[in-house]
GURO-212942 format. One record per residue (C-alpha): residue number from 1; chain; x negated, y, z. Coordinates in steps of 0.25 Angstrom, whole numbers, m for minus. Layout:
<site><nr>NUM</nr><kette>A</kette><x>X</x><y>Y</y><z>Z</z></site>
...
***
This chain:
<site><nr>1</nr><kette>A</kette><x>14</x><y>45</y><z>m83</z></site>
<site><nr>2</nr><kette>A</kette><x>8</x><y>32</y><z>m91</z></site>
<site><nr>3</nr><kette>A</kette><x>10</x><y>31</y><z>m106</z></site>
<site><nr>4</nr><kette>A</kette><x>20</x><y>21</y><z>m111</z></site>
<site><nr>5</nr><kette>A</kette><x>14</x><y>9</y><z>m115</z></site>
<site><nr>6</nr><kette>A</kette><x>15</x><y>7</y><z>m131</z></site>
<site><nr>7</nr><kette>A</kette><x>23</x><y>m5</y><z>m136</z></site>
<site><nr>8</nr><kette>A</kette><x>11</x><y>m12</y><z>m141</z></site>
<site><nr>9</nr><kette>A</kette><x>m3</x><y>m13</y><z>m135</z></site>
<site><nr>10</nr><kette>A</kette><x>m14</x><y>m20</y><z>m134</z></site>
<site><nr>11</nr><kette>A</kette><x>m22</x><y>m20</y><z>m120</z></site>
<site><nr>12</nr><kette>A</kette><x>m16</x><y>m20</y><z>m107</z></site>
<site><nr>13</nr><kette>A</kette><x>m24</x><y>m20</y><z>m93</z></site>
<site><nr>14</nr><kette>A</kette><x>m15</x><y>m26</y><z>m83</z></site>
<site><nr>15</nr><kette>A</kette><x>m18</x><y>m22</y><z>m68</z></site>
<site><nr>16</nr><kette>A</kette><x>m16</x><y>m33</y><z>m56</z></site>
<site><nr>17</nr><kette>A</kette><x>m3</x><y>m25</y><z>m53</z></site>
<site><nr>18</nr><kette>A</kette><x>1</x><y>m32</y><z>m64</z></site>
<site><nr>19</nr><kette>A</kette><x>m5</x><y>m45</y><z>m64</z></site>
<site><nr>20</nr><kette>A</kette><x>3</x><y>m46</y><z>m48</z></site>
<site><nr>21</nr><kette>A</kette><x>15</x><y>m42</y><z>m55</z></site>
<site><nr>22</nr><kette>A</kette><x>15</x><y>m52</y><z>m65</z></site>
<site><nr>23</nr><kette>A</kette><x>15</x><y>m64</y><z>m53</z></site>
<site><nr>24</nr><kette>A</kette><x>26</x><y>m59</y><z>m48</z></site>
<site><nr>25</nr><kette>A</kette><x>42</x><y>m63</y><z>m50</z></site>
<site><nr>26</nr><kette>A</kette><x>48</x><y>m63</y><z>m66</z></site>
<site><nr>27</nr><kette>A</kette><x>53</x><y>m49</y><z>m61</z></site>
<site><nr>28</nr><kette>A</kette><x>39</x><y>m42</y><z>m58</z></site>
<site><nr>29</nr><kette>A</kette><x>31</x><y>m49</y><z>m69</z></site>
<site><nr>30</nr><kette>A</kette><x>41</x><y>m49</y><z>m82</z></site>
<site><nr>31</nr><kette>A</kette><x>39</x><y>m35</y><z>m83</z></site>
<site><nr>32</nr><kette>A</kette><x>24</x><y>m36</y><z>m83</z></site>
<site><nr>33</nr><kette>A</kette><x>24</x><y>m47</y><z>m93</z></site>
<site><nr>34</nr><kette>A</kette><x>32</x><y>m41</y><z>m101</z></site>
<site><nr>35</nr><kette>A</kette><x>23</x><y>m28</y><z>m101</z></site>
<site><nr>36</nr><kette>A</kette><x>11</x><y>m36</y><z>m104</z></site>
<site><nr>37</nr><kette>A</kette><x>14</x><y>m43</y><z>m114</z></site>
<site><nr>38</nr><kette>A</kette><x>12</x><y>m35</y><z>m127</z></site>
<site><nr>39</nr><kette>A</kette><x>m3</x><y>m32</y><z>m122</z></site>
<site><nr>40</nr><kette>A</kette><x>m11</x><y>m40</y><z>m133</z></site>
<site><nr>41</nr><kette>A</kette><x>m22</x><y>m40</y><z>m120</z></site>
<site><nr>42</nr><kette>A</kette><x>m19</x><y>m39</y><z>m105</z></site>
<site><nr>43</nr><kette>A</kette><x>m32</x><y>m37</y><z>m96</z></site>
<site><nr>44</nr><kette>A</kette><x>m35</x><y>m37</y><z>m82</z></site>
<site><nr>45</nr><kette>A</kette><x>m48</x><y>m34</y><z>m74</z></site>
<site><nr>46</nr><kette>A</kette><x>m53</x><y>m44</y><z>m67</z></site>
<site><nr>47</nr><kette>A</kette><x>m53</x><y>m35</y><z>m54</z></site>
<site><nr>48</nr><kette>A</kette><x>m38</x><y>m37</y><z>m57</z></site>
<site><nr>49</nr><kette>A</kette><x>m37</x><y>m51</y><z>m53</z></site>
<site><nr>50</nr><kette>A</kette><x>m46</x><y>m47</y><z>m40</z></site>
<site><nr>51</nr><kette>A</kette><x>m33</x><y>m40</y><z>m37</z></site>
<site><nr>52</nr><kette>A</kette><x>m24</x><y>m49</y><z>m42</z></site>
<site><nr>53</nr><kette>A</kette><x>m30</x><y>m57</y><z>m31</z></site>
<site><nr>54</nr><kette>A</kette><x>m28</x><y>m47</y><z>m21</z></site>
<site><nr>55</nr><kette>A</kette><x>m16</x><y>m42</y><z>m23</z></site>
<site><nr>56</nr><kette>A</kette><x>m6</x><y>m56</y><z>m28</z></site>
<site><nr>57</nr><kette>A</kette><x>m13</x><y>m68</y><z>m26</z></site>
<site><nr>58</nr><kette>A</kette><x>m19</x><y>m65</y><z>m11</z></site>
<site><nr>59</nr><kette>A</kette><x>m4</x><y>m64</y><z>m9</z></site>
<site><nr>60</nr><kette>A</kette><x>m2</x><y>m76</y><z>m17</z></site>
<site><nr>61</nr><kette>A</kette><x>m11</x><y>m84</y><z>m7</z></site>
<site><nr>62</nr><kette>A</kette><x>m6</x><y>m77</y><z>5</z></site>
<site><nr>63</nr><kette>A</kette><x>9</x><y>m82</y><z>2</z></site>
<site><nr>64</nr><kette>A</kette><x>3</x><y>m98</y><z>m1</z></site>
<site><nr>65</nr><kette>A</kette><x>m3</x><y>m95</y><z>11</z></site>
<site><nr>66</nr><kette>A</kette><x>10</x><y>m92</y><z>20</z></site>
<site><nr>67</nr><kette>A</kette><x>17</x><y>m104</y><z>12</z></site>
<site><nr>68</nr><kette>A</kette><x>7</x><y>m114</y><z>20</z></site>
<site><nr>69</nr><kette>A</kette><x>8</x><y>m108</y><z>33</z></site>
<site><nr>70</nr><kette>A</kette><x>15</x><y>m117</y><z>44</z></site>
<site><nr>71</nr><kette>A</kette><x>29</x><y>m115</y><z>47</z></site>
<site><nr>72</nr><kette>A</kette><x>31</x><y>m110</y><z>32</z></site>
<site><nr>73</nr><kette>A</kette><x>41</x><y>m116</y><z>27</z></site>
<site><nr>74</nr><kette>A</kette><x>49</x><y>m110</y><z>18</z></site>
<site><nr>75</nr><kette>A</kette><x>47</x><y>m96</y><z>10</z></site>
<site><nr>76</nr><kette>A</kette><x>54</x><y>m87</y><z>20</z></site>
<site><nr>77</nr><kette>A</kette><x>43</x><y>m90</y><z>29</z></site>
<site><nr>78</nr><kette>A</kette><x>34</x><y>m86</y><z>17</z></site>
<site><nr>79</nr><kette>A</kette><x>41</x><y>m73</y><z>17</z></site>
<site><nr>80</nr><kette>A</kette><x>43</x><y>m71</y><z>32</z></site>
<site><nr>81</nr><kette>A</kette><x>28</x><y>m72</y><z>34</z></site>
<site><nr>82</nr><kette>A</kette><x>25</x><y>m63</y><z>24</z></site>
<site><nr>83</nr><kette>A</kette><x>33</x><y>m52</y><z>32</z></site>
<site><nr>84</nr><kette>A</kette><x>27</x><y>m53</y><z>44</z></site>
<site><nr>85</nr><kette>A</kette><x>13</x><y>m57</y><z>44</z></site>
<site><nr>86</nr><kette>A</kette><x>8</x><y>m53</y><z>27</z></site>
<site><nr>87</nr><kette>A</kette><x>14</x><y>m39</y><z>30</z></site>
<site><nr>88</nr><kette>A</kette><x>7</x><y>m37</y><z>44</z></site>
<site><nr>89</nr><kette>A</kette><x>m7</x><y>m39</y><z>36</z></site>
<site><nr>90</nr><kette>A</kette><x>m6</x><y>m36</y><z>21</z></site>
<site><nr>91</nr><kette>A</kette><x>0</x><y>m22</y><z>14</z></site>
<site><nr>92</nr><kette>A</kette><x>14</x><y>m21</y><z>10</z></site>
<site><nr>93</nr><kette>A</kette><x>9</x><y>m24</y><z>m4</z></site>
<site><nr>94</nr><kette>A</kette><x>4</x><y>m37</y><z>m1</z></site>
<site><nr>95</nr><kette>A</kette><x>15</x><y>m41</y><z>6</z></site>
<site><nr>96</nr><kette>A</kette><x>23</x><y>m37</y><z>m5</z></site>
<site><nr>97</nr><kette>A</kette><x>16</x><y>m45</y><z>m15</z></site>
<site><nr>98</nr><kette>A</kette><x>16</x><y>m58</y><z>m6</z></site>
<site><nr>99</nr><kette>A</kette><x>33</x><y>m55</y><z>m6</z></site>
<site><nr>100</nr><kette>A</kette><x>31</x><y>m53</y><z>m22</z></site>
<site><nr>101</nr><kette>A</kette><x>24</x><y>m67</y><z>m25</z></site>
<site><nr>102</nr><kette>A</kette><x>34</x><y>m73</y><z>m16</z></site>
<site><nr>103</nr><kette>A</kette><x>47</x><y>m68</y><z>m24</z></site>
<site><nr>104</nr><kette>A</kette><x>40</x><y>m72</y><z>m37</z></site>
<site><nr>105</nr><kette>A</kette><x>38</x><y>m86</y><z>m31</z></site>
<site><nr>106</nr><kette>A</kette><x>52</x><y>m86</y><z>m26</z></site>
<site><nr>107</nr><kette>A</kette><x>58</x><y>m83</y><z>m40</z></site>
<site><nr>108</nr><kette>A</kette><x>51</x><y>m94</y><z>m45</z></site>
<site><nr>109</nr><kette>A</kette><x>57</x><y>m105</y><z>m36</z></site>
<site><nr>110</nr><kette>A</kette><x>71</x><y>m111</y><z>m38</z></site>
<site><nr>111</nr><kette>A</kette><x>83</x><y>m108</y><z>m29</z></site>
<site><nr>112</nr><kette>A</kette><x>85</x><y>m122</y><z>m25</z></site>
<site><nr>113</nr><kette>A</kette><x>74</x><y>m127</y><z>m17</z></site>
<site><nr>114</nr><kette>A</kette><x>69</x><y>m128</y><z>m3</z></site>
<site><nr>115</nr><kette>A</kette><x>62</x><y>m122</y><z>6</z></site>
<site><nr>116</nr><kette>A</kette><x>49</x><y>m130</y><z>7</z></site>
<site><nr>117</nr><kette>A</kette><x>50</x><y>m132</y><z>m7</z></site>
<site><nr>118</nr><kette>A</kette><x>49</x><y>m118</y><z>m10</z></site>
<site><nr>119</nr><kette>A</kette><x>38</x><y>m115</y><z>2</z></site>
<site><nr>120</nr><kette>A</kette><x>29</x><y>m126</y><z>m6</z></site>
<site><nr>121</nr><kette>A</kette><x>33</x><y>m120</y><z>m20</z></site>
<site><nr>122</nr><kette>A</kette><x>29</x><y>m106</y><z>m14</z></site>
<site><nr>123</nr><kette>A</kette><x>15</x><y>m112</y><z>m11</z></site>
<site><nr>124</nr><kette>A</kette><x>12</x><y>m119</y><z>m24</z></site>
<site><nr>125</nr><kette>A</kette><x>17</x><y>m107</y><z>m31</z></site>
<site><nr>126</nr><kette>A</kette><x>6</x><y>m96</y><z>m22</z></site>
<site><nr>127</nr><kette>A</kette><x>m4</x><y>m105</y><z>m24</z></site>
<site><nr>128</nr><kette>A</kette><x>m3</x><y>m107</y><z>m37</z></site>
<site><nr>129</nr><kette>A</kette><x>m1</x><y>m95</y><z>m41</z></site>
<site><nr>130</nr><kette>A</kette><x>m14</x><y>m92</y><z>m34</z></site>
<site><nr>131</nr><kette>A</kette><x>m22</x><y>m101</y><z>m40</z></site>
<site><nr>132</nr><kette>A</kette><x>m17</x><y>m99</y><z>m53</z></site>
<site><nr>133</nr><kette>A</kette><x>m18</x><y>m82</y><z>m52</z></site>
<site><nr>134</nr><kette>A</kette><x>m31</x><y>m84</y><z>m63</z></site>
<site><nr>135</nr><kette>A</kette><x>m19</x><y>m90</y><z>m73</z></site>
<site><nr>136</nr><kette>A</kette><x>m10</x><y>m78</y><z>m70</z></site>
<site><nr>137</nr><kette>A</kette><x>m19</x><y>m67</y><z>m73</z></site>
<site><nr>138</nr><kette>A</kette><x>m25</x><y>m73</y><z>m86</z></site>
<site><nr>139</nr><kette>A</kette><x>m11</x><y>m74</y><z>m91</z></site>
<site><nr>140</nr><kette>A</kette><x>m9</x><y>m58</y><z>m87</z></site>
<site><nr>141</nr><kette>A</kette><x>m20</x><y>m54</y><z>m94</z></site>
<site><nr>142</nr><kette>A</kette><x>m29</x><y>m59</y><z>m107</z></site>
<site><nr>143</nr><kette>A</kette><x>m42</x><y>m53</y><z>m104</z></site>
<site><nr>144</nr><kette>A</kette><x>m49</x><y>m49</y><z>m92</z></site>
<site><nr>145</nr><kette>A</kette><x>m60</x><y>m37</y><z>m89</z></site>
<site><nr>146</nr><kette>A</kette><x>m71</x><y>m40</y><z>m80</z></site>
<site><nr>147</nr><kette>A</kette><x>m79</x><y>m26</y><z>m78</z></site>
<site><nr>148</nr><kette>A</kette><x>m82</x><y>m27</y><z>m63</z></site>
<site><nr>149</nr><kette>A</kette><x>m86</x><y>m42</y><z>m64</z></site>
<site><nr>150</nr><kette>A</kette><x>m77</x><y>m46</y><z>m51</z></site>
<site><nr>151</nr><kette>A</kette><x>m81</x><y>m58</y><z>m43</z></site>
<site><nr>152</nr><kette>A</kette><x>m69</x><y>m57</y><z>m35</z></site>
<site><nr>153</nr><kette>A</kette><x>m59</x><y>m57</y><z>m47</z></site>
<site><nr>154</nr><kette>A</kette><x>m65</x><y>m69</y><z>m53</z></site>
<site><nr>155</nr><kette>A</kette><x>m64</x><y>m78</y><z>m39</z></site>
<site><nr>156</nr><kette>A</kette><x>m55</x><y>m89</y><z>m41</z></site>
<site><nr>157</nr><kette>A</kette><x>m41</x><y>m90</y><z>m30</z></site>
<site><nr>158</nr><kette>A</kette><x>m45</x><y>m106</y><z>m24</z></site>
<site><nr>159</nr><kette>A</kette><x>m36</x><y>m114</y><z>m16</z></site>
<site><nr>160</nr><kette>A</kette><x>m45</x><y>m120</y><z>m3</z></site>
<site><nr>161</nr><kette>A</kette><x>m44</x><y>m132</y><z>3</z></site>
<site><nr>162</nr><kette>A</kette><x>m33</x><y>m129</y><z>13</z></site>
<site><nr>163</nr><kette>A</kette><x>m24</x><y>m124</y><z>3</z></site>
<site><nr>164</nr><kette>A</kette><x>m26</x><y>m110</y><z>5</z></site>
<site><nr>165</nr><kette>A</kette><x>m28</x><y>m102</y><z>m7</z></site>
<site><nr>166</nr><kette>A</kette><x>m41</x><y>m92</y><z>m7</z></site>
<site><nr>167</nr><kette>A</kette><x>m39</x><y>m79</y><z>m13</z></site>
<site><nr>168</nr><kette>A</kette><x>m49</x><y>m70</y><z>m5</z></site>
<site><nr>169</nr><kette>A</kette><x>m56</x><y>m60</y><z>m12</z></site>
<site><nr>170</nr><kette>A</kette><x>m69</x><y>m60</y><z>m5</z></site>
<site><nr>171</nr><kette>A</kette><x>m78</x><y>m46</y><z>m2</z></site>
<site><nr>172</nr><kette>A</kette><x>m87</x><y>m39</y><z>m11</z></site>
<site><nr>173</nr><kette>A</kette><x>m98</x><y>m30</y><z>m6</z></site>
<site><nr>174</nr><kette>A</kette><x>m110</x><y>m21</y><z>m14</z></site>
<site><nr>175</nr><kette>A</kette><x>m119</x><y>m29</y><z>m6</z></site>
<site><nr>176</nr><kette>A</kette><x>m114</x><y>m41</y><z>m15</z></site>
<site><nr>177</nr><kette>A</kette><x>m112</x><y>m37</y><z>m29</z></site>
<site><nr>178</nr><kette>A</kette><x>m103</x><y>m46</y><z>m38</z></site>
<site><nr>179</nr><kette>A</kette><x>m95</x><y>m37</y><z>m46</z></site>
<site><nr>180</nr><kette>A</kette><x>m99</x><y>m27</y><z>m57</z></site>
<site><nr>181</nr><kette>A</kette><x>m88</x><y>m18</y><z>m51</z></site>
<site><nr>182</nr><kette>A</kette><x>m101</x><y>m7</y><z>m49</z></site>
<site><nr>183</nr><kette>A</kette><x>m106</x><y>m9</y><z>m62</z></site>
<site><nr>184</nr><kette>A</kette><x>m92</x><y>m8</y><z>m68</z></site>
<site><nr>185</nr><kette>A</kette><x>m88</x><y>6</y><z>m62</z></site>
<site><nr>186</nr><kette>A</kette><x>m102</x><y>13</y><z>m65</z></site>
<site><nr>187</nr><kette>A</kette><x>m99</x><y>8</y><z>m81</z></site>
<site><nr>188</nr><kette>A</kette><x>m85</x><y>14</y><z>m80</z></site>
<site><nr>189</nr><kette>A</kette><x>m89</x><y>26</y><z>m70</z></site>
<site><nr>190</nr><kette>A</kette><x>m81</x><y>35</y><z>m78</z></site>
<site><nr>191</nr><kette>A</kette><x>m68</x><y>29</y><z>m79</z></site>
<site><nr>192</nr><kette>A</kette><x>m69</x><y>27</y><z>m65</z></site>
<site><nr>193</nr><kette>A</kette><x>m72</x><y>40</y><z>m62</z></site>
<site><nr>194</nr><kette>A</kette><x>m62</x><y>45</y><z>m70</z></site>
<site><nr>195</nr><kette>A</kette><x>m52</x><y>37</y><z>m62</z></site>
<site><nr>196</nr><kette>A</kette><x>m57</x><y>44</y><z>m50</z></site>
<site><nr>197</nr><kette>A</kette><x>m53</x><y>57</y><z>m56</z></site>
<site><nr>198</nr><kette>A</kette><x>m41</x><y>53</y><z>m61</z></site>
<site><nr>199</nr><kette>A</kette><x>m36</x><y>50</y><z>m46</z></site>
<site><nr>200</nr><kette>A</kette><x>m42</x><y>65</y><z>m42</z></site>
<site><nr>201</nr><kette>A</kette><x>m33</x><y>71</y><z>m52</z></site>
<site><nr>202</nr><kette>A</kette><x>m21</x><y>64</y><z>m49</z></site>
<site><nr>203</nr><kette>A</kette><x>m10</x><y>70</y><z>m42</z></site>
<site><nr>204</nr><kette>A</kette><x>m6</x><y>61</y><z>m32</z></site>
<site><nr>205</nr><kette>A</kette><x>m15</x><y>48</y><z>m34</z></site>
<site><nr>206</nr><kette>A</kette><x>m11</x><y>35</y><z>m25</z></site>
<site><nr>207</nr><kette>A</kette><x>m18</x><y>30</y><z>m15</z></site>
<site><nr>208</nr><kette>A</kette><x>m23</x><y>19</y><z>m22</z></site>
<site><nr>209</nr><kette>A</kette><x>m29</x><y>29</y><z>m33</z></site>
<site><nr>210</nr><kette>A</kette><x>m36</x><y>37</y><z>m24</z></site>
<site><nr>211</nr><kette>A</kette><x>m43</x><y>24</y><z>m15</z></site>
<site><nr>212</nr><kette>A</kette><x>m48</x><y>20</y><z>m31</z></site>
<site><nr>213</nr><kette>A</kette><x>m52</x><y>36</y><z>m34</z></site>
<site><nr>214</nr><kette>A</kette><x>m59</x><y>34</y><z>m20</z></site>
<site><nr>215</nr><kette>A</kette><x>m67</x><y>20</y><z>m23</z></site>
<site><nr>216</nr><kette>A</kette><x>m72</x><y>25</y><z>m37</z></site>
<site><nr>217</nr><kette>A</kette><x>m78</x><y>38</y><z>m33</z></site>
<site><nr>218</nr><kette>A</kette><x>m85</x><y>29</y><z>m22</z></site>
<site><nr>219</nr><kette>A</kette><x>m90</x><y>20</y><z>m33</z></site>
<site><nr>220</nr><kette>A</kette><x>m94</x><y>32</y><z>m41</z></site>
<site><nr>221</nr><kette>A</kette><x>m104</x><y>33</y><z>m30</z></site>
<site><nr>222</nr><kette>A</kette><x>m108</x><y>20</y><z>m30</z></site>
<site><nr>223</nr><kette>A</kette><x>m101</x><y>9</y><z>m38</z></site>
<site><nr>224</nr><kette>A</kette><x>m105</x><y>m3</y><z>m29</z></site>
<site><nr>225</nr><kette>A</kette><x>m95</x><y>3</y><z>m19</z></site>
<site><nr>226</nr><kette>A</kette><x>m85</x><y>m5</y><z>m29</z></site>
<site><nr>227</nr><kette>A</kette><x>m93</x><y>m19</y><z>m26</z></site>
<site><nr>228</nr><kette>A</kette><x>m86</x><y>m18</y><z>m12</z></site>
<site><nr>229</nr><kette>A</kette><x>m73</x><y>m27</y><z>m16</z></site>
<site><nr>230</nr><kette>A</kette><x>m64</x><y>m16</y><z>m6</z></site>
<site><nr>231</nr><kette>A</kette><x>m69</x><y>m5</y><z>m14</z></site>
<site><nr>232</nr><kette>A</kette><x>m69</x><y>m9</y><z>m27</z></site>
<site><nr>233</nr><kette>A</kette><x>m55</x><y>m15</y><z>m24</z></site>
<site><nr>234</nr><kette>A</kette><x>m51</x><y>0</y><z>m20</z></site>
<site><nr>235</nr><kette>A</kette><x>m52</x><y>6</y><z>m36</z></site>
<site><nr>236</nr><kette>A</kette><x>m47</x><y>m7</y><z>m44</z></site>
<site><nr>237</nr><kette>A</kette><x>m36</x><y>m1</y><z>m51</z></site>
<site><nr>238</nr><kette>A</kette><x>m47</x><y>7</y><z>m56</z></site>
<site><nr>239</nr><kette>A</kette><x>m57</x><y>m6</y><z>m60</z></site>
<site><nr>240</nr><kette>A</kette><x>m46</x><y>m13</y><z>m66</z></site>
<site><nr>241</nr><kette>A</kette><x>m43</x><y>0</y><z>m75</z></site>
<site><nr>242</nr><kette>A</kette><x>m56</x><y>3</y><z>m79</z></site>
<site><nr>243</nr><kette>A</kette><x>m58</x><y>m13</y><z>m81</z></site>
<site><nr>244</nr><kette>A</kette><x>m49</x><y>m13</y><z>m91</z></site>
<site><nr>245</nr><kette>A</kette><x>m49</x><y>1</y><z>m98</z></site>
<site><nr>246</nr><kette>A</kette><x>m49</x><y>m4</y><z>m111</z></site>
<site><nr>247</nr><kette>A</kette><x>m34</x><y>m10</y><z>m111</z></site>
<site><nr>248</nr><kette>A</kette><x>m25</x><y>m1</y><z>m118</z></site>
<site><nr>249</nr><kette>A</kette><x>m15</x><y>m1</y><z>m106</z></site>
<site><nr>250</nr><kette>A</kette><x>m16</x><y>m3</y><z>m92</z></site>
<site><nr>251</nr><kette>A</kette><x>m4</x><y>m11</y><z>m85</z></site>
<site><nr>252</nr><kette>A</kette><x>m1</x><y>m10</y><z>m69</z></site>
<site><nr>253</nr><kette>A</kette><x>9</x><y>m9</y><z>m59</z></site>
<site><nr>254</nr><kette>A</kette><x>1</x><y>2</y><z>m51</z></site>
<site><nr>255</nr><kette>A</kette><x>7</x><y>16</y><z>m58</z></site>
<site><nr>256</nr><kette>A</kette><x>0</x><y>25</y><z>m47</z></site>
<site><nr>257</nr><kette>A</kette><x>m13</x><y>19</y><z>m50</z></site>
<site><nr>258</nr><kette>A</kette><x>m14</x><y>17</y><z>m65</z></site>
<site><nr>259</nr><kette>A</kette><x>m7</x><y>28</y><z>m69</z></site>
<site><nr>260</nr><kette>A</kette><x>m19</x><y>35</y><z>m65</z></site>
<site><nr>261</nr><kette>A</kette><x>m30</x><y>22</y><z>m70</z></site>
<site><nr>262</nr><kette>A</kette><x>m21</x><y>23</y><z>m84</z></site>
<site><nr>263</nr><kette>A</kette><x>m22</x><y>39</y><z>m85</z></site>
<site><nr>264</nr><kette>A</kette><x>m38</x><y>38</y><z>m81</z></site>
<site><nr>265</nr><kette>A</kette><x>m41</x><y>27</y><z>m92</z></site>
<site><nr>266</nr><kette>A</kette><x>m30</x><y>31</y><z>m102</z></site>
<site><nr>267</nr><kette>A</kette><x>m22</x><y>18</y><z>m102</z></site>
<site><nr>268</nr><kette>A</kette><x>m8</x><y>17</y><z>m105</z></site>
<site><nr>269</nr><kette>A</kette><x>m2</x><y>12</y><z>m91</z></site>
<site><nr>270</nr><kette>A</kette><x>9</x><y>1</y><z>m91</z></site>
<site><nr>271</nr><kette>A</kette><x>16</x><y>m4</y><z>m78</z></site>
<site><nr>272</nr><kette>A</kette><x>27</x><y>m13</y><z>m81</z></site>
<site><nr>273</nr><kette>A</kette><x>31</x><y>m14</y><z>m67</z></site>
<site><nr>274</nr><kette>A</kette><x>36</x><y>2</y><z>m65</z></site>
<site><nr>275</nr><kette>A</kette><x>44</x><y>m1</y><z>m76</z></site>
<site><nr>276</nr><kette>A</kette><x>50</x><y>m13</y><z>m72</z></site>
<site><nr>277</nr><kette>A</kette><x>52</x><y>m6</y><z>m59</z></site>
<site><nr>278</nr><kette>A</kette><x>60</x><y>5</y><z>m67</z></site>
<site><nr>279</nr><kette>A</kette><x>69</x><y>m3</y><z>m74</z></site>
<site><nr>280</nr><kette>A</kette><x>70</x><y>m12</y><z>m60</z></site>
<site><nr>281</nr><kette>A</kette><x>77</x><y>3</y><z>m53</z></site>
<site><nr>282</nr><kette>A</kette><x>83</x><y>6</y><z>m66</z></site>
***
């Protein structure tokens, strides 16, 4: 079980669970707010904003994209084509996500008003809210850790000349090397390794845990195996963690993962969403 979290103190590492949460309707992100807000410092990783840019702003662009396809006109169709093509392609999750930014805009936008109004609205808003995502990370957090030097992270989201909004995050091979990912892992083999272990111990790790255990004992062996963007994407949670060991508390949604990063790294572990859950059933 984590350790309660003290009424004051001074350093808090805040995962992308969180930074998603906090663009998401009053309901989801008050909590979150709320949480953070007596941290005198709130850092990210930088790999955190390569997933931020997977996980919400992809969907961001996805639904700006289904706002300008022909024969949309209205939000329903928005939503109608997210249930039939999004969830024959994309996993739950992401379908999930897409219907989450789409509530959060909708409680934004007044009763009274039509429906082309609204679809326009709901355009300006995802794109927007893509373009602006650098503004919305800088006022989660006040300082930024940079181990593994991450070219993808520091790629800007551009608007092209069609309208369309780019958010692809392009490969990275060994053959190419752009990051310091390889030199960051073999200056912190040890905690690394020690989050390997950690998983082997545990009683019943989760999926993901174990796909993290398995891609840091292949880096053990060689760490250019993380200068592959797949792979070093498979054991994130662990970058992020080991990025910003030095903050008193880590703060994420994911429990079944950083229960254990927490435990390894001896961090006091904060998820302000379980507990809104709780009081939510309560």
């Amino acid at each position: 079980m984590p350790r309660a979290v003290p009424t004051t103190v001074g350093t808090v590492l805040v995962d992308t669970s969180l930074l998603v949460e906090l663009q998401k309707r009053n309901t989801s992100s008050q909590p979150v707010k709320d949480a953070l807000s007596g941290f005198r410092f709130r850092g990210i990783s930088s790999f955190s904003k390569l997933e931020f840019k997977r996980a919400w702003l992809k969907r961001l662009a996805y639904l700006h994209s289904l706002c300008r396809q022909p024969g949309v006109t209205r939000i329903a169709d928005v939503s109608e084509r997210l249930e039939k093509r999004l969830a024959h392609h994309l996993q739950r999750r992401a379908v999930q996500t897409c219907f989450q930014a789409l509530h959060a805009f909708l409680a934004l936008e007044p009763d009274r008003i039509s429906q082309t109004a609204q679809l326009a609205r709901a355009r300006q808003h995802f794109k927007h809210a893509v373009l602006a995502s650098s503004y919305a990370i800088r006022e989660a957090a006040t300082g930024e850790f940079r181990g593994t030097a991450c070219v993808r992270a520091e790629e800007p989201v551009r608007e092209l000349a069609d309208g369309s909004l780019d958010v692809v995050i392009r490969r990275c091979k060994p053959s190419e090397i752009r990051c310091a990912v390889h030199e960051f892992f073999e200056s912190h083999r040890g905690v690394f390794q020690g989050i390997a272990d950690g998983v082997d111990r545990a009683e019943s790790p989760s999926a993901e845990l174990c796909r993290i255990r398995d891609g840091l004992r292949k880096a053990a062996d060689n760490p250019v195996h993380l200068c592959d963007d797949k792979n070093c994407a498979s054991v994130g949670d662990a970058i992020i963690a080991v990025d910003g060991r030095d903050m008193d508390v880590f703060a994420a949604n994911n429990d079944s993962e950083w229960h254990l990063l927490g435990q390894v790294l001896g961090k006091t572990l904060l998820n302000p969403v379980s507990k809104r859950d709780k009081l939510d059933k309560g």
